[in-house]
C-alpha positions in Angstrom: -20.3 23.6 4.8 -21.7 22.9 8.2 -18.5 21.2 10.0 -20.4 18.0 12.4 -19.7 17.6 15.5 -16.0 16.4 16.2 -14.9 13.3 18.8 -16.5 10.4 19.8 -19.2 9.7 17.1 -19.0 5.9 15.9 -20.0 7.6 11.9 -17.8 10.2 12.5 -14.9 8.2 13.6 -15.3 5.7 10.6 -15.3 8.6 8.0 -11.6 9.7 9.6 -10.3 6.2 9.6 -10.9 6.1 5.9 -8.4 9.1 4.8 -4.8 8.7 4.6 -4.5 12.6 3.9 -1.2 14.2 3.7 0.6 17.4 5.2 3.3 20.7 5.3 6.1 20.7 7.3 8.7 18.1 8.3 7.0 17.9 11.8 3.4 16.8 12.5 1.1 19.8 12.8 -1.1 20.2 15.7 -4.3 19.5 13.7 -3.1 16.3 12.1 -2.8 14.9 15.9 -5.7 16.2 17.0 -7.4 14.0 14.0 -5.5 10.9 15.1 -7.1 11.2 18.6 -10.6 11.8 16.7 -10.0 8.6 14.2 -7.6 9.5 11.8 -5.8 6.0 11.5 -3.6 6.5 8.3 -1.0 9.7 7.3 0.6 9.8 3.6 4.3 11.4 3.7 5.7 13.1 0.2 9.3 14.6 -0.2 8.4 17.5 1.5 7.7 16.1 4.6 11.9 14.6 4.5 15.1 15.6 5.3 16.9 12.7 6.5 16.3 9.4 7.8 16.8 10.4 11.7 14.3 13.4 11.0 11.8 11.1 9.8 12.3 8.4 12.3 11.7 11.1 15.2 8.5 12.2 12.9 6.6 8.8 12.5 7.4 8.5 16.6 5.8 11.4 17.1 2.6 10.0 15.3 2.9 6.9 16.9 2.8 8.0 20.0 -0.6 9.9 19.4 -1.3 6.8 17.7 -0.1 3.4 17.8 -1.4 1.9 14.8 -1.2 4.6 12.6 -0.2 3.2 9.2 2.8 6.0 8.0 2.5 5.8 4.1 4.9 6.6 1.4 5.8 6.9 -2.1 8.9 4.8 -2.4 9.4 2.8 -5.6 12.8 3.5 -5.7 14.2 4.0 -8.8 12.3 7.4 -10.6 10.0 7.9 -7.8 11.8 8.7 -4.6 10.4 10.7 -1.2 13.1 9.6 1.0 15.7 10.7 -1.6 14.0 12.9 -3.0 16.9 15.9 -2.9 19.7 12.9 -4.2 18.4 10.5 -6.5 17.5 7.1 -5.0 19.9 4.2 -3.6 18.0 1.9 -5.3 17.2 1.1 -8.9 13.3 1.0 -9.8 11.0 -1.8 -11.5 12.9 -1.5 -15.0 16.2 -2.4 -14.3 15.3 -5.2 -12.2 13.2 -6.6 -14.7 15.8 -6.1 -17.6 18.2 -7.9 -15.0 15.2 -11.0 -14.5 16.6 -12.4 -11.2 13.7 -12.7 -9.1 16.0 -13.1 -6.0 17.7 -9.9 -6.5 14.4 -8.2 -7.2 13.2 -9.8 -3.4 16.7 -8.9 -1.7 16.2 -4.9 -3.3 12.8 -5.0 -1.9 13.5 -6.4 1.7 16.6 -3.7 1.8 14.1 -0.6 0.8 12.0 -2.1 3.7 14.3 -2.6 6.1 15.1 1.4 5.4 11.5 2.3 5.7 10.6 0.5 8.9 14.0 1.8 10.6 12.1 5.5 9.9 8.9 3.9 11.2 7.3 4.0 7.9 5.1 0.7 7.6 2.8 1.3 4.1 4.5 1.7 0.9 2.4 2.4 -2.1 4.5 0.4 -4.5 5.3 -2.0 -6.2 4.1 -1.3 -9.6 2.3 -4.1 -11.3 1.4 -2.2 -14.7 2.6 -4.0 -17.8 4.2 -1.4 -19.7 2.4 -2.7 -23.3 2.2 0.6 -24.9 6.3 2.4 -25.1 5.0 5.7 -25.0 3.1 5.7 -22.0 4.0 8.8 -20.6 3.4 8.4 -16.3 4.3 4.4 -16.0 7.4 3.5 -18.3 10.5 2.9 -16.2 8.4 2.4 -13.3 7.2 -0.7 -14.8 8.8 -4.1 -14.3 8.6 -4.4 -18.4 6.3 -5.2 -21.0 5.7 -9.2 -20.6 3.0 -10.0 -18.1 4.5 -13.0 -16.9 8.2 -11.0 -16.2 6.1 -8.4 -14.6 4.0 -10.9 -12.2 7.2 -12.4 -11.0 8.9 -9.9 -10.0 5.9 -8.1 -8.4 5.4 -10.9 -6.4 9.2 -11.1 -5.2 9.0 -7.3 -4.8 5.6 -7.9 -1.8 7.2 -10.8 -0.6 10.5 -8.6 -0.3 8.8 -5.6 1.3 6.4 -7.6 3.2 9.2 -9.4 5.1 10.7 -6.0 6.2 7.3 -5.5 8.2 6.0 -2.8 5.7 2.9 -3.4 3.8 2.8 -3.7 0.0 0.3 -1.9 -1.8 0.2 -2.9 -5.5 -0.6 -0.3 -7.6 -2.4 0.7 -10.4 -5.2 -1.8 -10.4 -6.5 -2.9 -13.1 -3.4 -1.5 -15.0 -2.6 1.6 -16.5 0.3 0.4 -18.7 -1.6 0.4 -21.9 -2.1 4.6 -21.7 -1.4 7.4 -23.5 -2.5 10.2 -21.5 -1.3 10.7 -17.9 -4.1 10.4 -15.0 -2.3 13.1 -13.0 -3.4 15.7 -16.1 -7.0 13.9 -17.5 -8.9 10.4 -17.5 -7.1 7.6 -19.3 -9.0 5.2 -21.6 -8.2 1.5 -22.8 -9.9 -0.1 -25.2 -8.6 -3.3 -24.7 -11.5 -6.0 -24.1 -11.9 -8.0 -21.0 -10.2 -11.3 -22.8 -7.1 -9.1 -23.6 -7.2 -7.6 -20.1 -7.2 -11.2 -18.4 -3.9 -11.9 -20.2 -2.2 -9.2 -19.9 -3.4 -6.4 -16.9 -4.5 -8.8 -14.5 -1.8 -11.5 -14.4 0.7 -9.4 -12.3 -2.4 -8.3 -9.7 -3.2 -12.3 -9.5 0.4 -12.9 -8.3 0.8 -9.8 -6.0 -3.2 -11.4 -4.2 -1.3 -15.0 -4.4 2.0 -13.3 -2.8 -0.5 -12.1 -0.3 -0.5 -8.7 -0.7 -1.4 -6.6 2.1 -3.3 -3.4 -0.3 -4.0 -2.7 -3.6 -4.1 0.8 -5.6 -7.3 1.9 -7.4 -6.5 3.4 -11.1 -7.9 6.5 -12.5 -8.8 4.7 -15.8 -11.6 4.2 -17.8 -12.0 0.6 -19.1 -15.1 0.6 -21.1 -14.9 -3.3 -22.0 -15.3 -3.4 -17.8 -17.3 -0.2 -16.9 -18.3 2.3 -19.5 -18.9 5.0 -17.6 -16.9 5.6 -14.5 -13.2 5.0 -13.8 -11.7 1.7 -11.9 -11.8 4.3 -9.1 -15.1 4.8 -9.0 -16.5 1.6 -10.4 -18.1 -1.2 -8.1 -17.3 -3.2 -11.7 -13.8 -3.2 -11.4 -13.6 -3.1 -7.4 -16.3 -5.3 -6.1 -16.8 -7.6 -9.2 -13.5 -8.2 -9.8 -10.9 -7.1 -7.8 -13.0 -8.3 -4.6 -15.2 -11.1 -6.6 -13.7 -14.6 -5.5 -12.0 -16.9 -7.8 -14.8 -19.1 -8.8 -16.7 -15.8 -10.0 -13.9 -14.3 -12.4 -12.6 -12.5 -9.9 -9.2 -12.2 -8.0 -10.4 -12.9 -4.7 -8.5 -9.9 -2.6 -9.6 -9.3 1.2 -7.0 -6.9 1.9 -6.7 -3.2 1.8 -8.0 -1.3 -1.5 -6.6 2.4 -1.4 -7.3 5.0 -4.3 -4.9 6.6 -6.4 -4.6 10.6 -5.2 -8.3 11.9 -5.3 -6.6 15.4 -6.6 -5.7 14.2 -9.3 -7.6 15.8 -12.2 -9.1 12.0 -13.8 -10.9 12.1 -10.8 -11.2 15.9 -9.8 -12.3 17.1 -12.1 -15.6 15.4 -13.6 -16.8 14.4 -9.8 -14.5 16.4 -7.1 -12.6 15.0 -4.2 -15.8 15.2 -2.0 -18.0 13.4 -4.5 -15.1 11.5 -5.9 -14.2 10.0 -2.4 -18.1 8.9 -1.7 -18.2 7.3 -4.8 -15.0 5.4 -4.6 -16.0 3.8 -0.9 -19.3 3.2 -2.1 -17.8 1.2 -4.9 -15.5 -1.0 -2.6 -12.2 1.3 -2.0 -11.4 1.6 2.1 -9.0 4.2 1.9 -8.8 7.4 0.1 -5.6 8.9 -1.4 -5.4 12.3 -0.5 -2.6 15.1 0.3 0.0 15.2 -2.5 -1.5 18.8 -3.7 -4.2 19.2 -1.0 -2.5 19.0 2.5 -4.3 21.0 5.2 -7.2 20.5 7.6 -9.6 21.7 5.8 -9.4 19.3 3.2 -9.5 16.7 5.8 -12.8 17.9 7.2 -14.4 18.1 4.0 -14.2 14.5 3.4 -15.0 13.3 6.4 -18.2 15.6 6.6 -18.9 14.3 2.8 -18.8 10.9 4.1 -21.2 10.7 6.9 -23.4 13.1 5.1 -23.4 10.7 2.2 -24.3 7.5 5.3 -27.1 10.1 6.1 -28.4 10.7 2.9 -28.5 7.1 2.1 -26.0 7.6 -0.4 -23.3 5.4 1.2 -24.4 2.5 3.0 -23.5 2.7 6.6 -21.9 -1.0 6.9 -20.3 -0.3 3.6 -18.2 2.4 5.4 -17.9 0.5 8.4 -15.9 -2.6 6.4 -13.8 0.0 5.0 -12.6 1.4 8.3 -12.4 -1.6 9.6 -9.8 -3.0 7.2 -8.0 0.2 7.7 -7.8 -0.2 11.2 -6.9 -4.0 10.9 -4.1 -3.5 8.6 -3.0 -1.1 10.9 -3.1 -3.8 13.6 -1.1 -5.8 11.3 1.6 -3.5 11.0 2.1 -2.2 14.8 3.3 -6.1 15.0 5.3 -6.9 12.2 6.9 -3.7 11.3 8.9 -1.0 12.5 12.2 0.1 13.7 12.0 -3.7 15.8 11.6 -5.4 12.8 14.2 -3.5 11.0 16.6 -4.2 13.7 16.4 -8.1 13.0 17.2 -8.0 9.2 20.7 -7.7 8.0 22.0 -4.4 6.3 22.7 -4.5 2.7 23.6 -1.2 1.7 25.3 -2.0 -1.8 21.9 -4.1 -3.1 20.9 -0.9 -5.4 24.6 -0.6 -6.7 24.7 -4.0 -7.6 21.4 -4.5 -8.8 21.9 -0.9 -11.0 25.1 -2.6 -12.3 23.6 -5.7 -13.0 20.9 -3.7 -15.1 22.9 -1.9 -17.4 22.9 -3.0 -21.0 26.0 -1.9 -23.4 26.1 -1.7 -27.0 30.1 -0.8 -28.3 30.5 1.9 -30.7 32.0 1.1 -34.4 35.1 2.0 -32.7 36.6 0.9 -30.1 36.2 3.0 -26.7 38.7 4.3 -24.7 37.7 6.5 -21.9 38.3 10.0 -21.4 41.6 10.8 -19.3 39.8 14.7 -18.4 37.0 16.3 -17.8 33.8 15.5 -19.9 31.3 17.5 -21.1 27.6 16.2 -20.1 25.1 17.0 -22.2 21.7 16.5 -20.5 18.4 16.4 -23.0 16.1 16.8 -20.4 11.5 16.7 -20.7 9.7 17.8 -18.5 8.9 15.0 -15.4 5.8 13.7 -14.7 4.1 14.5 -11.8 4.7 10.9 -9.8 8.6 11.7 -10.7 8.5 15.2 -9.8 10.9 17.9 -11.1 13.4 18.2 -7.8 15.0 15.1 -7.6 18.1 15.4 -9.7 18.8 12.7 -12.4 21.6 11.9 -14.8 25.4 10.8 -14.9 26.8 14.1 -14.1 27.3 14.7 -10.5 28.7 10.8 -10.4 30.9 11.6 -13.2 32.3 14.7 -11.6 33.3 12.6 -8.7 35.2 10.0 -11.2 36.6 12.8 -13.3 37.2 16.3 -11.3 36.4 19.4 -13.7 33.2 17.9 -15.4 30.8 20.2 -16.6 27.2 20.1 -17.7 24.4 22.0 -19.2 20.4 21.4 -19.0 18.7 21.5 -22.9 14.8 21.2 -23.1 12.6 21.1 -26.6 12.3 25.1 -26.2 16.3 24.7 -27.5 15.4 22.8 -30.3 12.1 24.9 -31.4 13.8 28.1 -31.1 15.4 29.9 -34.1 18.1 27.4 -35.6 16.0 24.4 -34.5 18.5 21.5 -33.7 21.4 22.5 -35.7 21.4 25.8 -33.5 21.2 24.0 -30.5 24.0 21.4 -31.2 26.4 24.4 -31.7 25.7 25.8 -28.3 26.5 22.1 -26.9 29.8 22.6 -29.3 30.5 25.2 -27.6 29.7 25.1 -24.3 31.9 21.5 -24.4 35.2 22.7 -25.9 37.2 19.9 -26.7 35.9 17.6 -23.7 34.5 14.2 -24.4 30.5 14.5 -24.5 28.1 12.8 -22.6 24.4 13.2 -23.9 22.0 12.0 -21.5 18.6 11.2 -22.5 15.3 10.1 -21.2 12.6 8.4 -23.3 14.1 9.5 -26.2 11.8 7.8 -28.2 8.9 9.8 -26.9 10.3 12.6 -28.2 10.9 13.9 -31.5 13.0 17.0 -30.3 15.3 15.2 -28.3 15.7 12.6 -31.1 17.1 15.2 -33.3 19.2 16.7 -31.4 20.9 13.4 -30.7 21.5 12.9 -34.5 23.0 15.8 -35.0 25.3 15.9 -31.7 26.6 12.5 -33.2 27.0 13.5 -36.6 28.8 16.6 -35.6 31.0 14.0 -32.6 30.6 10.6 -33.6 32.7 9.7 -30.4 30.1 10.9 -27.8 28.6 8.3 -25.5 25.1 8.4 -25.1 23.6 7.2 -21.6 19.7 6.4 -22.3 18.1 6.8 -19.0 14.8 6.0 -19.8 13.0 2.8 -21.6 15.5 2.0 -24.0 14.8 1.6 -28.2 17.1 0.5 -30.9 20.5 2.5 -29.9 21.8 5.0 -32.1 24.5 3.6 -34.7 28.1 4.8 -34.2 28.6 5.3 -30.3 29.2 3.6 -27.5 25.2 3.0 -25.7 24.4 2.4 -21.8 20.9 1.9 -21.3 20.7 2.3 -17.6 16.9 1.4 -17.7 16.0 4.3 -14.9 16.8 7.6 -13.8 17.9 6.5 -9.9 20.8 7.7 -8.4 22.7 4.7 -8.5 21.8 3.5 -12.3 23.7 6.9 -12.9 26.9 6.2 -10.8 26.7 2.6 -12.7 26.6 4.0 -16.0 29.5 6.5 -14.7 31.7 3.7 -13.9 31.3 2.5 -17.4 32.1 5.9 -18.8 35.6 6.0 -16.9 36.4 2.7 -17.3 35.2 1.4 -13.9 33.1 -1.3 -12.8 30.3 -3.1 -15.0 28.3 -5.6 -14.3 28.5 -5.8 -10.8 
């Protein structure tokens, strides 16, 4: 591809200002500060790009200072889906456990302490909350990330959540419009469909969006799903249908009536990559009425960058992509940028109060008990834990560690644990086999099982039944979105994977603190 000519080109600069691409390295590269010079008015941080707080404070100054209205984007829903925690587990449960608590004040007070912590490290866009209403239990990329199944519970709290991060001084970007609760296939892999019909979608998908617009906030996130009752043929991504005519439409036309910020889901991922490609896939979308394109969890060099851009203003050129069409979009980048170099960070951190045990308490809060047919008494040794582990979704990701163990450890010195995955279960023996090895490899220790969606997943359902037919007295922690609870042992549905919903549940365990 020919490259255009780089620096002070109006079409050229516009094309920039519409990527929020991401990068290597826990330092900004040389080319990534070049681009902000150039135009480049938005930079998306994963897990990689972390080490600690004070290492990502100095890195957001060192892009504001080539920049400084750069809007410093993030991943952080707390709970599952961590960036800044991503090598602990995060401080703060996520959207399940404050919805199975339904206290709208806690849910605004979590919020506003996240924030607080993101603005202190200069971070001022957060692509969270998530407004999906988890209707269909075995959705495999939303579930726990999801506020719950009820629209209403989930517009509340979504709105507390924007008005919670909003007030820290760090944009709210409510995500997966128009909803991608009701799915069955994960976007990050292939294209999701629902079938639901535009009545059904009204009620349900779009009452949580209406509050987060009404809460006033500052972006929304595009879904890679296909809703043919809206737009047969291309995703929410890609469809002027879902962002134009409805998301954009005003209220009087059926519409939501949003001004703000519309930012896709990651253009890598393969609902979108690969029927149109990122190039074609990121013409499309800002043609259709997104204004900021998603890019740099799997693609993160320069390159990438400059093919966009140049598929951009080619597009203008070709009469693909209207020229003021791009223009609007970079200039609602640029102005929620503007917005945050005011309201948000480290200054506006420095003006809200700490709360440093919100996540605790709110984790406490969330957990839901169910006694065993005999009474519990906790161990007075070492436990066993026994951790039935699937494989993550991408938006989770494999390294951040989950689970009661390393909490329990703490509480009871000498705890061990082992990892057991459906290749345990579908080897020779099946699940009789494999609750022998956990047998063994307990001794005589009180086990532990930790699960995760157990519903989703026949393997890990029958391995359960036999671990508790063989040891009716182990205690099983369901990490995941909890079902009926197995009969016969004492049940802590933590409602999330976070760091903190595992300390709760460890508390429990050893006779601690519930409740909070």
């Amino acid at each position: 591809m020919t490259t255009l000519a780089r620096g002070s080109d109006t079409l050229t600069r516009d094309a920039l200002a519409v990527l929020q691409p991401g990068f290597t390295g826990t330092t900004a590269p040389d080319w990534l500060l070049r681009r902000l010079g150039e135009g480049l008015t938005s930079v998306g941080l994963f897990g990689r790009n972390i080490t600690s707080p004070e290492q990502l404070a100095a890195l957001t100054a060192q892009l504001r200072a080539e920049r400084a209205d750069v809007l410093v984007a993030i991943d952080e829903e707390g709970g599952d889906v961590t960036r800044m925690e991503v090598r602990t587990g995060s401080s703060f449960p996520g959207n399940l456990a404050l919805g199975a608590v339904d206290d709208t004040a806690l849910t605004q007070a979590v919020a506003r302490e996240l924030g607080r912590r993101l603005a202190q490290c200069g971070v001022n866009l957060n692509w969270a909350p998530s407004a999906d209403v988890n209707s269909n239990p075995d959705n495999p990329v939303i579930g726990v990330r999801s506020f719950g199944a009820d629209p209403h519970l989930v517009a509340r709290h979504t709105a507390a959540y924007v008005r919670g991060l909003q007030a820290a001084g760090v944009a709210a970007c409510t995500k997966h419009f128009p909803g991608h609760g009701d799915t069955a296939v994960d976007s990050h892999h292939a294209l999701p469909r629902i079938d639901a019909d535009l009545d059904t979608l009204t009620t349900r998908e779009l009452v949580p969006f209406r509050a987060a617009v009404a809460a006033d906030t500052k972006a929304v996130m595009s879904a890679h799903i296909l809703l043919p009752a809206l737009d047969p043929a291309r995703p929410a991504t890609l469809s002027p249908a879902a962002l134009h005519g409805l998301l954009r439409a005003s209220v009087t036309e059926g519409g939501l009536g949003f001004e703000g910020l519309v930012v896709t889901d990651g253009m890598e991922m393969r609902a979108i990559s690969a029927a149109y490609g990122i190039e074609r896939g990121s013409v499309l979308a800002i043609a259709a009425g997104a204004d900021a394109i998603c890019v740099g969890g799997g693609l993160a060099d320069e390159d990438t960058v400059l093919r966009l851009r140049d598929a951009l203003v080619a597009a203008v050129r070709a009469g693909e992509l209207p020229e003021a069409r791009l223009a609007d979009a970079a200039a609602r980048v640029r102005a929620l940028g503007d917005w945050a170099r005011h309201a948000g960070g480290p200054g506006a951190a420095e003006g809200i109060a700490p709360a440093p045990e919100a996540g605790l308490r709110a984790a406490r809060r969330a957990l839901r008990i169910t006694p065993g047919v005999q009474p519990y008494q906790p161990p007075t040794g070492p436990a066993f834990v026994a951790a039935f582990t699937p494989v993550a979704n991408i938006a989770v990701g494999d390294e951040t560690p989950w689970g009661v163990a390393a909490e329990l450890a703490r509480l009871l010195p000498g705890t061990a644990t082992a990892t057991y995955g459906s290749e345990d279960v579908h080897g020779d023996g099946g699940a009789p086999a494999l609750i022998a090895n956990v047998l063994a490899d307990a001794a005589n220790r009180r086990i532990v099982a930790v699960v995760r969606d157990v519903h989703r997943h026949a393997w890990m359902a029958d391995a359960l039944d036999a671990l508790l037919a063989a040891r009716p007295d182990t205690v099983v922690v369901e990490m995941g979105v909890p079902q009926a609870p197995p009969s016969g042992a004492l049940h802590i549905a933590t409602h999330g994977a976070a760091r903190v919903c595992g300390l709760a549940a460890a508390e429990v365990i050893t006779g601690g603190v519930a409740g909070g």
